[in-house]
N, C-alpha and C positions, 0 to 999 in steps of 0.2 A: 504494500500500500504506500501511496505517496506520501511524503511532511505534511502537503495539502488535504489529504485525506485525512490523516490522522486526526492531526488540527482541528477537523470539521468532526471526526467522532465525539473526541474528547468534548468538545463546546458543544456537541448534542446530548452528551452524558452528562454535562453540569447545569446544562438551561435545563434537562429535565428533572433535575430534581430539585432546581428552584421556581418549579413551574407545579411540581407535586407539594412544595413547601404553601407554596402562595395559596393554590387552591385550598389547604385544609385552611390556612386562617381566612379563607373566601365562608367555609362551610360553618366555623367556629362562629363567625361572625351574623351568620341568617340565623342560625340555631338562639344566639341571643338576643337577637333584636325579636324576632318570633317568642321569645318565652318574655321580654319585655312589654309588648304592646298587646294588645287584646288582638281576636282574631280580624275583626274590620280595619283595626290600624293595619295589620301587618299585609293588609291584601290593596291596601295604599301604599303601601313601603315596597313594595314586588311591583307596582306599575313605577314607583318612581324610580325605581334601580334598574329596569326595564330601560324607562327614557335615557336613561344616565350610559347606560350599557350598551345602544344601539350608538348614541353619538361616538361614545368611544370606539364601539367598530367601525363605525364610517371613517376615523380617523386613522384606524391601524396602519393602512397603506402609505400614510406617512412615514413610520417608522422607515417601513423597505425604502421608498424614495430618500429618504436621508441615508441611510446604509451605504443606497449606491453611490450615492454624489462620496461619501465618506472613503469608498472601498477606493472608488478610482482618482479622488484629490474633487476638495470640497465644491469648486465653482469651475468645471471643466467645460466650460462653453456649453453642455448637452440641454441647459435650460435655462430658466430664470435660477437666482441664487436662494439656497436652501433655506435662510432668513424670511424671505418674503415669499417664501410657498406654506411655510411653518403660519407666518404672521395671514396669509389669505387662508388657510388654510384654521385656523383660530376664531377670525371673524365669519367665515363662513359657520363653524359648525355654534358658535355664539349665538348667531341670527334662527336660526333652527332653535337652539334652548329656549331665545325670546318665545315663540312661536306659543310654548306653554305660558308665559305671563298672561295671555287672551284670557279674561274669566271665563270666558265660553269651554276656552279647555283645558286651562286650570281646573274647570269644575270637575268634566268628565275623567283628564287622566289623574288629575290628584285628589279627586272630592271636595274641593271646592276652590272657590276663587281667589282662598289665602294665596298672596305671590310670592311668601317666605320660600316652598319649595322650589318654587322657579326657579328665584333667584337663585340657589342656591345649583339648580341646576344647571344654568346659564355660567356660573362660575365655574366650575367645576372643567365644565365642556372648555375652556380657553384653557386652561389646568392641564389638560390631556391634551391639549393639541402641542405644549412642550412636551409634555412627558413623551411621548409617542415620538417625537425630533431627540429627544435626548437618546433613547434608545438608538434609535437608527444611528446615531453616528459615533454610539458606541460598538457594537454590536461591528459597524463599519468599518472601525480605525482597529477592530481584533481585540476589545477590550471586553472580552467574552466574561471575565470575572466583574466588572462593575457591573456589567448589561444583568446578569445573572442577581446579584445583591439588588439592583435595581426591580426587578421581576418581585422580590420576596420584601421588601421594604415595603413596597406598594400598598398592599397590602396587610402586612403589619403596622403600619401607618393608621389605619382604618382601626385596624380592632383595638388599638393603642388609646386612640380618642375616645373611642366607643368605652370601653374600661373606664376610661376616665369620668366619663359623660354620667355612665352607672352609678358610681361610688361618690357624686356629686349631686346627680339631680335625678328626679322621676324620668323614664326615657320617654318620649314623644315624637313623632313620626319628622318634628323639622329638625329636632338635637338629631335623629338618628338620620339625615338625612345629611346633615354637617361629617359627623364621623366618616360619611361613605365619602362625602366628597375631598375631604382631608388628602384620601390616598393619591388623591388626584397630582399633588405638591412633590409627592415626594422627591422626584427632581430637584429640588431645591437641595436639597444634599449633595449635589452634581451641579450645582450652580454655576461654577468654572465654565463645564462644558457648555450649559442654556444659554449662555452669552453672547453663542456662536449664532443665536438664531434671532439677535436684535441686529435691525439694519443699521451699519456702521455708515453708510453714506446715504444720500437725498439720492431715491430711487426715481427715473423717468413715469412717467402714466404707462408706457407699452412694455415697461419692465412690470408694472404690477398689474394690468390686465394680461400678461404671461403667467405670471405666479398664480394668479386668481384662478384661468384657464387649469394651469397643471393641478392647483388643489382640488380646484370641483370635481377632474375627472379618476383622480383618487380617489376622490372620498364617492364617487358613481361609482366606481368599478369594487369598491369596500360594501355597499349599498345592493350592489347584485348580487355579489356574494354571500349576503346576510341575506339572502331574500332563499334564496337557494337550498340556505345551511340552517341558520338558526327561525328563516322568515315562513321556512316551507310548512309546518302544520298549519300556520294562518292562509298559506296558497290553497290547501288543501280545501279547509275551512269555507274559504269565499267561494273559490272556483269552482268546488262540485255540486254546490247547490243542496244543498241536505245536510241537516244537525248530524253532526259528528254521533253523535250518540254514547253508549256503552262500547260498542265495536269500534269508535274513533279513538276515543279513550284511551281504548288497551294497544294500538295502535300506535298512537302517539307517546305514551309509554316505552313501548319499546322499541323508538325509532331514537327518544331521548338516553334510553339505556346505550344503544347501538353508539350514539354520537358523542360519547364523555370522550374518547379517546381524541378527539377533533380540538380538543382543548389545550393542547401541547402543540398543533402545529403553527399556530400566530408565530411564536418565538423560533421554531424552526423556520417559516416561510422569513425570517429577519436573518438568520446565520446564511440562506440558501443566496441571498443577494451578495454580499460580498464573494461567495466562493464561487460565483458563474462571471461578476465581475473581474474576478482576477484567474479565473481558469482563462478566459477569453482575452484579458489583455498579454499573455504568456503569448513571448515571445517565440517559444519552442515550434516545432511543427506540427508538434502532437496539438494544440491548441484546439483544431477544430472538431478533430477527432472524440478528442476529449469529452469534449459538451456532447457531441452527437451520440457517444456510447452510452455516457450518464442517460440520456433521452434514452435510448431505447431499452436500457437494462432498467430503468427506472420503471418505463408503462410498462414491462413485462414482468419485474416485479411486485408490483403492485395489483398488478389483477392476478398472478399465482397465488400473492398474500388473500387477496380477497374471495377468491374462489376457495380456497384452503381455510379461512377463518368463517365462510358462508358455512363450508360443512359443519364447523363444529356448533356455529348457532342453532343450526337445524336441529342437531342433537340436544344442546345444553339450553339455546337461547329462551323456550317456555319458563324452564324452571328457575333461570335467572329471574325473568320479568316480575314471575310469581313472585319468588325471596324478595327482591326491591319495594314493590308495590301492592302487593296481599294475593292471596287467593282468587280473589275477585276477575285477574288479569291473566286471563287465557290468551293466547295467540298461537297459532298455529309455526311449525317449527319454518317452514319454506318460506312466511310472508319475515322472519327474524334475518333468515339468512342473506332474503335480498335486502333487505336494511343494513346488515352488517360489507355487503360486497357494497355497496353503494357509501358506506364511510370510508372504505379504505380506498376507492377510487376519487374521494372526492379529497382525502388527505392529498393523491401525489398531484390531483388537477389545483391548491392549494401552492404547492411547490412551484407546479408549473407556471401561474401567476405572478408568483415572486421573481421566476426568472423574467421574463416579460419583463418587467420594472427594471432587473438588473441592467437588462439590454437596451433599455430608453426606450420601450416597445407600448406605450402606453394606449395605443389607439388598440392593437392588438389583445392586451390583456381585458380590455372592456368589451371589445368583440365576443372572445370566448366567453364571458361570462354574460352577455345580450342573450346569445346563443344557447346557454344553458337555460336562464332563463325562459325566454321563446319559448322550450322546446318543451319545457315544462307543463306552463300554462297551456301548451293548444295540450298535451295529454290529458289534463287534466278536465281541459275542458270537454274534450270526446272520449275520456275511456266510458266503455258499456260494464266496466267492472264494478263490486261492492266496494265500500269505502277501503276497508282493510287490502284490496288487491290493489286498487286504485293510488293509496298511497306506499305500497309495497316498489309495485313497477315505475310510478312515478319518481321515488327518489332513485331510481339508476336512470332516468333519459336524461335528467339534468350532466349528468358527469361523462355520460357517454356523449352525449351533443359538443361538450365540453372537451373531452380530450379529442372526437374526430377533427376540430377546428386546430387545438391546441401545436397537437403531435406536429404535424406537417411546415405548420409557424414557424415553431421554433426551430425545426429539423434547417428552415431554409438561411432563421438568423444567425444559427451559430458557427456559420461562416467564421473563419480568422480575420 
């Protein structure tokens, strides 16, 4: 194996286990704000950390774009400067949090037209648009150990306040609303590096309609993605016309069980940018070769992984659903399995994404993912199946439409 490889294990072996750190103080943390508030707060605190949680995915694509500009030297001609994509890129997802201050929907997603949580989520949202820049150009420059501490801070940052919050006052849905957004700062500990992403000189108008252009289609191409991955039971929901029911239910249960492991690739899709950046700028001859093997051992691992992991849901994946969720949660072994093939191909289309960004390929990466999209919705919209098969087969046409676009793309950009 190559220094380059190696490199890339090692920093997939330590983002993952500050990515398994983060998420238990993620779980520590709902388990006490849930034993805090009564049950109608807490189903006000799951829409607000919802809102909180979709902006911050529309924003992840930030991170990768800072990585790249990071991996191959910060302001290399390839766009506007990583400053004013971070900074349009802040104001953009800002304007989106205003959108909850409306008491019209204030009322609906928060319960009422107090605009304490707004605010609080509108802050929050500029908060992550560094944070998500500070990663990237950690993560960028090879700085695998802060990027790492940075990942498990985040979060401990939250439950830190949250303790505090406890041991000080009654908890209430806007103190527990401050505790989540706290995590958001954590950056501030990496201060040094955020500084990189205040504009140091008076920027032109068609410099910041560039930046503006490159964030929006970030944070679009972050936006398909979530629609796909985390947005797909609500596709499901709208598009087929008929209450989910008990069989949606069980359903959506174990599409949620299927897709815990999708939770580790964010930080992966951040490491996968700089190493297709600098596999590609390698001067060697093998360079183009390179990327092109990674590409084909990659989709052909990844559907052996998934067809290999489908069998075993087939067998085990009822009895999982059951243990998780009770008795109550029957599913059929084949509709698990295609749920489980359908995470592991949407893990490497996930990859495949990140490289696109590595390659400055940003019209490209939004295409595949229109694509998945697309392909979704008209199934959805014409399968003759019951809900459970419906949304069985429909989470693989998104990854397949997805990689049939993908594969061929990249095969052509990763030219030397």
């Amino acid at each position: 194996m190559s220094a380059t490889g190696e490199r890339a294990g090692a920093g997939v072996a330590r983002i993952g286990v500050a990515v398994a750190a983060s998420s238990a103080a993620g779980y520590v943390l709902l388990a006490l704000v849930g034993r805090a508030l009564d049950p109608a707060e807490f189903g006000l605190f799951v829409a607000f950390w919802g809102v909180l949680f979709g902006l911050g995915s529309s924003l992840s694509t930030i991170e990768q774009e800072t990585a790249r500009r990071a991996a191959g030297g910060a302001d290399d001609g390839t766009g506007p400067p990583v400053a004013a994509v971070t900074t349009a890129a802040a104001l953009l997802a800002g304007l989106v949090a205003a959108l909850t201050l409306v008491p019209a929907v204030a009322d609906r997603v928060y319960g009422g037209s107090d605009s304490r949580v707004g605010l609080v989520v509108v802050v929050a949202a500029l908060g992550f648009a560094v944070q998500f820049a500070v990663r990237g150009v950690l993560i960028g420059s090879d700085a695998v150990g802060s990027y790492s501490w940075l990942l498990v801070v985040e979060p401990a940052a939250r439950l830190v306040v949250l303790l505090a919050l406890l041991a000080l006052f009654q908890l209430s849905l806007v103190t527990a609303a401050i505790a989540v957004a706290a995590g958001s700062f954590a950056w501030l500990a990496w201060f040094g590096r955020a500084r990189e992403f205040l504009p140091r000189r008076r920027l032109s108008t068609a410099i910041w309609r560039s930046a503006g252009v490159r964030a929006g289609s970030l944070m679009l191409g972050a936006g398909l993605t979530a629609s796909v991955i985390t947005g797909f039971p609500s596709l499901v929901t709208v598009l087929t016309g008929e209450v989910p029911g008990a069989a949606g239910g069980t359903v959506f249960a174990a599409l949620t069980v299927s897709r815990v492991p999708l939770l580790v690739v964010s930080p992966v899709q951040a490491l996968t940018v700089p190493y297709v950046v600098r596999a590609r700028a390698d001067s060697g001859p093998d360079s183009t070769s390179r990327l092109r093997r990674g590409l084909v051992l990659g989709t052909v691992g990844f559907v052996v992984l998934g067809a290999a992991a489908g069998v075993v849901a087939w067998v085990v994946g009822p009895w999982v659903v059951r243990l998780v969720y009770g008795d109550a949660y029957r599913i059929a072994g084949s509709a698990i399995a295609l749920l489980v093939l359908s995470a592991c191909l949407l893990a490497w289309v996930q990859l495949l994404s990140a490289a696109f960004i590595a390659l400055d390929a940003h019209r490209a990466m939004i295409s595949m993912w229109a694509l998945a999209v697309a392909a979704t919705v008209v199934w959805l919209l014409a399968s003759p199946l019951d809900v459970v098969a419906t949304t069985a087969v429909g989470s693989l046409v998104g990854p397949l439409a997805a990689l049939g676009c993908a594969v061929p793309l990249l095969w052509r950009l990763a030219r030397a």
